[in-house]
TIPANU-735123 format. One line per field, with one value per residue (C-alpha): residue number from 1; residue in three letters; x, y, z. Coordinates in steps of 0.5 Angstrom, whole numbers, m for minus. Layout:
BEGIN
num: c(NUM, ...) .
residuo: c(ALA, ...) .
x: c(X, ...) .
y: c(Y, ...) .
z: c(Z, ...) .
***
This chain:
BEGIN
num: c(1, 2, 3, 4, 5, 6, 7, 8, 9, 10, 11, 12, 13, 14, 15, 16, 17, 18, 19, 20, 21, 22, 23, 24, 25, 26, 27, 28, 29, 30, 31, 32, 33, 34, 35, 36, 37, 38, 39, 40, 41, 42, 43, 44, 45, 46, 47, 48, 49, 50, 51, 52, 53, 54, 55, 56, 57, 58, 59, 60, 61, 62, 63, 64, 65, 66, 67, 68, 69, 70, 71, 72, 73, 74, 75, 76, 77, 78, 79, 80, 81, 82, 83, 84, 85, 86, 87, 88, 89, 90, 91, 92, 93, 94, 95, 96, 97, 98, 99, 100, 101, 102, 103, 104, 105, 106, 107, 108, 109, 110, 111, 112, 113, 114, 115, 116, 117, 118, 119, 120, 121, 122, 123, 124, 125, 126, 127, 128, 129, 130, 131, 132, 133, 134, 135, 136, 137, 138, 139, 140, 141, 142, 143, 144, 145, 146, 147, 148, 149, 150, 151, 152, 153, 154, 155, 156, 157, 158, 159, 160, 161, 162, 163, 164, 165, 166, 167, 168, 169, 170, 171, 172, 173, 174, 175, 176, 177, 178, 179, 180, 181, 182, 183, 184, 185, 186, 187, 188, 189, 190, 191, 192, 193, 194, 195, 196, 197, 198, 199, 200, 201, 202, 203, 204, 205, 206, 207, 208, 209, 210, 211, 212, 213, 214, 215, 216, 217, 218, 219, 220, 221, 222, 223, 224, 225, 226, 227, 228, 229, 230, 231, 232, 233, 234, 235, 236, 237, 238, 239, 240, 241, 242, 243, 244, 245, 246, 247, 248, 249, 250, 251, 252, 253, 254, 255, 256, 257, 258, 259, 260, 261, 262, 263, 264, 265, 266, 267, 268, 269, 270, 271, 272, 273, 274, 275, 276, 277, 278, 279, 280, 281, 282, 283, 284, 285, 286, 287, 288, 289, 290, 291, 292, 293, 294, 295, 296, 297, 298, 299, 300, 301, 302, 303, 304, 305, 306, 307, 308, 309, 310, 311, 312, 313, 314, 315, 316, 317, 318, 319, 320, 321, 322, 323, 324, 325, 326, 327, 328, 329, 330, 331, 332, 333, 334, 335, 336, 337, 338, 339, 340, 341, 342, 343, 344, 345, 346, 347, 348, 349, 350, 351, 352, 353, 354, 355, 356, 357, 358, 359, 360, 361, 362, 363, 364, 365, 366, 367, 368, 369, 370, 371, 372, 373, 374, 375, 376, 377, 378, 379, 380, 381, 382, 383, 384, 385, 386, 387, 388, 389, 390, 391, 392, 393, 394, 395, 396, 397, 398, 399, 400, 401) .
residuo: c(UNK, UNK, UNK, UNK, UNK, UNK, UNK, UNK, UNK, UNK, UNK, UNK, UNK, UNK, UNK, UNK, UNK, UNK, UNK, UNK, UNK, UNK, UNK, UNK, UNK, UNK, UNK, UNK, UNK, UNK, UNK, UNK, UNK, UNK, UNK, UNK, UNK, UNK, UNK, UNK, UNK, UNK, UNK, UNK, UNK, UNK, UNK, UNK, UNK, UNK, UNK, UNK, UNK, UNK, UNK, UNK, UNK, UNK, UNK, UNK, UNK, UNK, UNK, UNK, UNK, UNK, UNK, UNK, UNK, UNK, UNK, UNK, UNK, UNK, UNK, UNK, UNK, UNK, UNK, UNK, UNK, UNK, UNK, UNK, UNK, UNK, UNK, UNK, UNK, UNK, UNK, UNK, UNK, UNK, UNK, UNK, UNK, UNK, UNK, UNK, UNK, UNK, UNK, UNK, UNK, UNK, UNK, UNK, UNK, UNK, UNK, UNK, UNK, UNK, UNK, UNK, UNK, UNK, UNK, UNK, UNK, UNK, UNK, UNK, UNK, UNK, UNK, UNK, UNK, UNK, UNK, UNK, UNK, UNK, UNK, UNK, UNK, UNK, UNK, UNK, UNK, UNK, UNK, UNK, UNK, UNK, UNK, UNK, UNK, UNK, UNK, UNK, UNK, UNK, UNK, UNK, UNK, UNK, UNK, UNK, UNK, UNK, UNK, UNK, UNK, UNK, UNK, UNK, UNK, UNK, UNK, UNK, UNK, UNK, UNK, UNK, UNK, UNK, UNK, UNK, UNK, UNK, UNK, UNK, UNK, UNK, UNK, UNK, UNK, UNK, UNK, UNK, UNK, UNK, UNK, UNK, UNK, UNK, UNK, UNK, UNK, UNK, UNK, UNK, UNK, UNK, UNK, UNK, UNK, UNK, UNK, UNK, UNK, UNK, UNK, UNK, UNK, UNK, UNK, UNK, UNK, UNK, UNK, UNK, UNK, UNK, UNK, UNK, UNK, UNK, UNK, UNK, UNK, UNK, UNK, UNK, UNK, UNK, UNK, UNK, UNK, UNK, UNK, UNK, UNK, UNK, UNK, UNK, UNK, UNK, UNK, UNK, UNK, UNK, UNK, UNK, UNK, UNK, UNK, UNK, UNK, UNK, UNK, UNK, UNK, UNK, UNK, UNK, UNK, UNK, UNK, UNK, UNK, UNK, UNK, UNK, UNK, UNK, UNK, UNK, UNK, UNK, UNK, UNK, UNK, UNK, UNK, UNK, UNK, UNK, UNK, UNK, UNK, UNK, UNK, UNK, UNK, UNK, UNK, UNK, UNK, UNK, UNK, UNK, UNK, UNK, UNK, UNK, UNK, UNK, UNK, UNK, UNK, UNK, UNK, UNK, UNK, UNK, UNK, UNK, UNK, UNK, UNK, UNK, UNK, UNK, UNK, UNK, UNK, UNK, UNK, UNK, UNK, UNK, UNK, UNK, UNK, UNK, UNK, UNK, UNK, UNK, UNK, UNK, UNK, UNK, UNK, UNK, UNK, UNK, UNK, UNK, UNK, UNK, UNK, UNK, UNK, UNK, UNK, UNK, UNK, UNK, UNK, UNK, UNK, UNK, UNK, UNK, UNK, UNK, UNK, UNK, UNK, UNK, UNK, UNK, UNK, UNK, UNK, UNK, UNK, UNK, UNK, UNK, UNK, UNK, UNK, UNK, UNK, UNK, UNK, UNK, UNK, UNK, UNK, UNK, UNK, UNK, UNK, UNK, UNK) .
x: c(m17, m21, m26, m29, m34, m37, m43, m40, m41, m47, m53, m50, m45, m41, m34, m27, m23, m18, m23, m27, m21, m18, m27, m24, m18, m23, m27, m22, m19, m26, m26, m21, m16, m10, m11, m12, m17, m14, m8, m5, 0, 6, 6, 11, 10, 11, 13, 16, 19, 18, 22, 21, 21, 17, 11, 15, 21, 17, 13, 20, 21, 16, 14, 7, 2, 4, 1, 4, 1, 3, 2, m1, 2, 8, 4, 8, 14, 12, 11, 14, 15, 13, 14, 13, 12, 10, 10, 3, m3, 0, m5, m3, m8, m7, m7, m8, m12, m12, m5, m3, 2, 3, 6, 10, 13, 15, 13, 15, 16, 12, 5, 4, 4, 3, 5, 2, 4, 2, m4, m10, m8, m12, m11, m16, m16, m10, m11, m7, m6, m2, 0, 3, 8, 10, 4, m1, m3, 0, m5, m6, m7, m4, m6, m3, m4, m10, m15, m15, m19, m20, m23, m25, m19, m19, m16, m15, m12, m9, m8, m13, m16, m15, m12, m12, m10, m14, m13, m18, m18, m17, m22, m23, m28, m27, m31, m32, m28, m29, m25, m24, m22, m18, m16, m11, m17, m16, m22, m18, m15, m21, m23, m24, m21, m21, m19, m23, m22, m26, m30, m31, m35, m36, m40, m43, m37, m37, m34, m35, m32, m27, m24, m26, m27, m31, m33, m32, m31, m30, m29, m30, m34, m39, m39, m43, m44, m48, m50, m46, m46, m43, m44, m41, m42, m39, m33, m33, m33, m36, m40, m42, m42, m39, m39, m36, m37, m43, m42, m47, m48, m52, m53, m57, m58, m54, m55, m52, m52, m49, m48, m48, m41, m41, m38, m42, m50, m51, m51, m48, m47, m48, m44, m42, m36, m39, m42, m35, m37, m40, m47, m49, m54, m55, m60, m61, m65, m68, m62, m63, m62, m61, m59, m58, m55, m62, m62, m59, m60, m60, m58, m55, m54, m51, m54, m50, m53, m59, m62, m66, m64, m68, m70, m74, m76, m70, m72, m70, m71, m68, m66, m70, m69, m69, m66, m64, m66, m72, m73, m71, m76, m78, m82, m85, m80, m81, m79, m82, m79, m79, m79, m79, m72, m70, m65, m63, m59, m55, m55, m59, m64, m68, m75, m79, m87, m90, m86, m90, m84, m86, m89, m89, m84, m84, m81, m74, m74, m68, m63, m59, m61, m58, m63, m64, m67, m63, m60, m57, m58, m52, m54, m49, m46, m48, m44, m48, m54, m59, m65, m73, m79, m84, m90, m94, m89, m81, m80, m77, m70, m64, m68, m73, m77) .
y: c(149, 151, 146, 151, 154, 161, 166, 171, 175, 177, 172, 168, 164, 159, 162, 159, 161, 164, 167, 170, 173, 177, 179, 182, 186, 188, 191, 195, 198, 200, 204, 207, 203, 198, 193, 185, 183, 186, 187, 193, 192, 195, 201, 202, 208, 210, 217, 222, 224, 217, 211, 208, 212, 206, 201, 195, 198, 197, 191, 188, 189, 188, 181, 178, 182, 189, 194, 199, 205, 209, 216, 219, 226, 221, 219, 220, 218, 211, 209, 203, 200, 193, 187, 180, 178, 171, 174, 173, 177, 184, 190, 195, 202, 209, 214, 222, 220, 214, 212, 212, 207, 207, 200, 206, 200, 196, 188, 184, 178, 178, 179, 184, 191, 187, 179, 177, 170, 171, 169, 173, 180, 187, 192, 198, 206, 204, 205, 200, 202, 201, 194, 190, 184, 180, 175, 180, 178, 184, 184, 190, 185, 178, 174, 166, 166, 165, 170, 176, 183, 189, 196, 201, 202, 203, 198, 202, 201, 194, 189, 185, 188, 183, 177, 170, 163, 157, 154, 152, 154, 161, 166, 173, 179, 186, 191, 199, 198, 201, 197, 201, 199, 195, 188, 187, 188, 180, 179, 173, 179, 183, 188, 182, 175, 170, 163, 157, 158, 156, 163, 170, 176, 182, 188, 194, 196, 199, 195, 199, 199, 193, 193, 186, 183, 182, 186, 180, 173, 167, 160, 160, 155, 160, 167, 173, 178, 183, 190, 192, 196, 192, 197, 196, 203, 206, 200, 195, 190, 183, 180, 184, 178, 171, 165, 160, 153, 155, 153, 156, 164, 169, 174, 180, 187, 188, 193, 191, 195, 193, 198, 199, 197, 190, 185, 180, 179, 176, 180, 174, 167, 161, 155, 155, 152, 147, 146, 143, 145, 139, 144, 149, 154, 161, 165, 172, 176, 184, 185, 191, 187, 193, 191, 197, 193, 192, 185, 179, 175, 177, 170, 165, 158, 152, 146, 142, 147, 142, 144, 150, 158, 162, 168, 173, 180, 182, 188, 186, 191, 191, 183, 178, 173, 174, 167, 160, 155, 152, 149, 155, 158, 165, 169, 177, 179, 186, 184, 191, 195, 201, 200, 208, 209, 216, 216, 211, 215, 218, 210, 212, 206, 207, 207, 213, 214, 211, 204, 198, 194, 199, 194, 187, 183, 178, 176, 172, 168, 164, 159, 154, 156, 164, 170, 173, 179, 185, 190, 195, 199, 202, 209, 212, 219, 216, 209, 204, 206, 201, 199, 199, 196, 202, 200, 194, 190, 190, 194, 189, 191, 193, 200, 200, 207) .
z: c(m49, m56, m55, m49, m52, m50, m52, m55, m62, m66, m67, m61, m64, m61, m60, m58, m52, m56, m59, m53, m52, m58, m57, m51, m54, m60, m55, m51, m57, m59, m53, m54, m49, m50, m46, m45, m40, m33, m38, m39, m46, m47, m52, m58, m61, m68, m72, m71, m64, m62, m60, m68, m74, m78, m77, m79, m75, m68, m70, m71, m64, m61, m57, m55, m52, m54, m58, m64, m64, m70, m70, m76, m76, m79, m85, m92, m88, m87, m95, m98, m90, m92, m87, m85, m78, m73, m68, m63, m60, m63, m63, m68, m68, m71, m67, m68, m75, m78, m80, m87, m91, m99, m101, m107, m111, m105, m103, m97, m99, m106, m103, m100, m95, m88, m88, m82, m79, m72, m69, m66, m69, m68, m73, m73, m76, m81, m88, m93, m101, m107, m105, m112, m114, m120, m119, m119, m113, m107, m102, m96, m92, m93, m88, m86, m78, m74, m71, m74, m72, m76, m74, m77, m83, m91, m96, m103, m110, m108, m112, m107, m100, m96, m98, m93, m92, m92, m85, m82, m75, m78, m76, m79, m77, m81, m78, m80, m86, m91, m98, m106, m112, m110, m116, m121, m127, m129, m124, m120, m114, m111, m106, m101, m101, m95, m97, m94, m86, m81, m80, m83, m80, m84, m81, m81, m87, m94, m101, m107, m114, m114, m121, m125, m119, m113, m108, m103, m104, m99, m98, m90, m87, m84, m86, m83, m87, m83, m85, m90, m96, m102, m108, m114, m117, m123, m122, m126, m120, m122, m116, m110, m106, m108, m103, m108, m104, m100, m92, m88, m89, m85, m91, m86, m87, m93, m99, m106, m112, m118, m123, m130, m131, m128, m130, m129, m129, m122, m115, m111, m112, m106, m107, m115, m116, m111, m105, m101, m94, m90, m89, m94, m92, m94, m89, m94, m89, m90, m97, m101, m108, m113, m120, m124, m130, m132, m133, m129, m122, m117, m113, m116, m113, m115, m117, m111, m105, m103, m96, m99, m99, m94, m98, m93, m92, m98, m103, m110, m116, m124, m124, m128, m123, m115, m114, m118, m113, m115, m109, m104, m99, m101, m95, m96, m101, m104, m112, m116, m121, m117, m109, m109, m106, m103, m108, m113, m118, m110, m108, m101, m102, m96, m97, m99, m97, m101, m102, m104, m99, m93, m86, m92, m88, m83, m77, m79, m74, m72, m77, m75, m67, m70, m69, m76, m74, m77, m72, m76, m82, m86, m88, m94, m91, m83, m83, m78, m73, m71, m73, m70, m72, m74, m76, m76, m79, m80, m88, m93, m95, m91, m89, m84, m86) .
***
């Protein structure tokens, strides 16, 4: 079944049966529903008054194809629920707020908050923190199954956000979430780390502040990182955005700031450790590079990443270098001392009148038969909202003025 492909996602990207599927569930929830297709799931209801006093409690009981819905006005109650489940196609959603639970010194299994080993999981408005074991590798979210869907939740002050496998049939998508200072401080456990799956999305999220570690790092095959705000801050968060083993990467629309306290000199590193995937090609499309370190690279690519890097439309302003690879194709980028930010000490890098990268850019075109043209825009205090060419030509950067 899974070699029946349909049209779905961002960009038109081929995506599996089972994929197309968990998409439906996502958008369903996303309205506001609890439903799969024509199917209306059974609730179980969470908090007090309800039939379970805790998540893990409900989840426990809960079969293929239900959805938890965790009531919020429980929050405080629900501290040090940890568990581990297999069960399949469970949708879980905080309702009345988001729903809130505290590791509070507890682990399932020395790994983490939530341990999910079922597949095609949705988990949206819950918020993870406080996730710690023995191994300095708890995460809010240890992921071993296979498809798994995350909206609009927070992940904090973990020893790692999001932390998965390496299955190759796995498929991540994190949407609207936001991840905070979240790492152990040994600089191997960071806000995100997905493992070497077949795909990962993240989009229209904000990632900040990881402490030693990385704002996102992944393995994936393909990875999608589209519209995001990924700020290092007042942290001491190394790279912003870290795909170690190359694999074909869509990098759109994406501001990345690096504060004075980084760990590390580079924004984002392609293909480092070694370009393992079968192809590896990065595709870096209207980013906003801010390096407030004050030296550095912007994109640093390893030596075994042949195909060159697509380098187009992208503002890039307090690196020494914008990017490594000699051979790569750099195509209307903005790369000034000051691209006259709204505010850069507010970290609002929308251009200002008056920029030197406003109507500089030029139309992306496609990678790999994938539209490269930025939708979105991520806004500090607005979150996502969509994004029209105004003027001659699209502005370089994440912004359209």
């Amino acid at each position: 079944m899974d070699s029946l492909t349909h049209r779905l996602g961002p960009f038109g990207r081929q995506r599996s049966v089972r994929q197309m599927a968990v998409t439906v569930v996502v958008m369903a929830v996303l309205l506001g529903a609890v439903a799969s297709g024509c199917k209306v799931r059974p609730v179980r209801m969470v908090g007090p008054g309800h039939a379970y006093a805790t998540p893990c409690e409900a989840i426990a009981a809960a079969q293929p194809g239900d959805a938890v819905k965790i009531d919020a006005t429980g929050n405080g109650t629900y501290d040090g629920d940890v568990c581990t489940w297999t069960t399949d196609d469970l949708v879980i959603v905080g309702v009345n707020g988001r729903a809130r639970i505290d590791a509070a010194g507890q682990h399932s299994g020395g790994k983490g908050i939530w341990v999910i080993g079922g597949d095609d999981t949705v988990i949206r408005n819950v918020e993870l923190s406080g996730a710690a074991v023995p191994d300095r590798n708890g995460a809010g979210i240890r992921h071993e199954g296979r498809g798994l869907t995350i909206v609009g939740s927070y992940f904090h002050d973990n020893e790692n956000g999001i932390l998965s496998g390496a299955d190759p049939e796995n498929d991540i998508v994190v949407d609207s979430s936001e991840f905070a200072r979240n790492g152990a401080g040994d600089g191997y456990s960071h806000n995100i780390y997905i493992g070497r799956i077949r795909s990962f999305t993240l989009r229209s999220s904000y990632s900040h502040d990881a402490v030693a570690g990385h704002l996102v790092k992944s393995r994936a095959a393909t990875n999608q990182l589209l519209f995001n705000r990924l700020t290092g801050e007042g942290g001491s968060s190394s790279y912003e955005l870290d795909l170690p083993n190359g694999g074909v990467a869509y990098v759109i629309g994406n501001t990345m700031q690096q504060g004075p306290t980084t760990q590390n000199s580079a924004l984002m590193a392609f293909g480092e450790e070694g370009a393992t995937h079968p192809v590896s090609q990065l595709f870096a499309v209207n980013n906003t590079f801010v390096n407030d370190r004050g030296s550095g690279t912007a994109v640093v690519v390893g030596p075994q990443v042949t195909l060159p890097v697509l380098a187009q439309n992208n503002v890039s302003t307090g690196s020494s270098t914008f990017v490594t690879q000699a051979t790569a194709s750099l195509v209307t980028n903005c790369l000034v001392a000051d691209p006259v930010f709204v505010d850069r000490v507010g970290l609002d890098h929308r251009l200002a009148a008056g920029s030197p990268c406003l109507d500089v850019g030029t139309p992306p075109g496609f990678g790999l038969g994938i539209d490269l043209t930025p939708t979105q825009q991520h806004v500090v205090g607005t979150g996502p909202e969509p994004r029209v060419v105004v003027g001659p030509a699209i502005d370089a950067g994440a912004f359209e003025h």
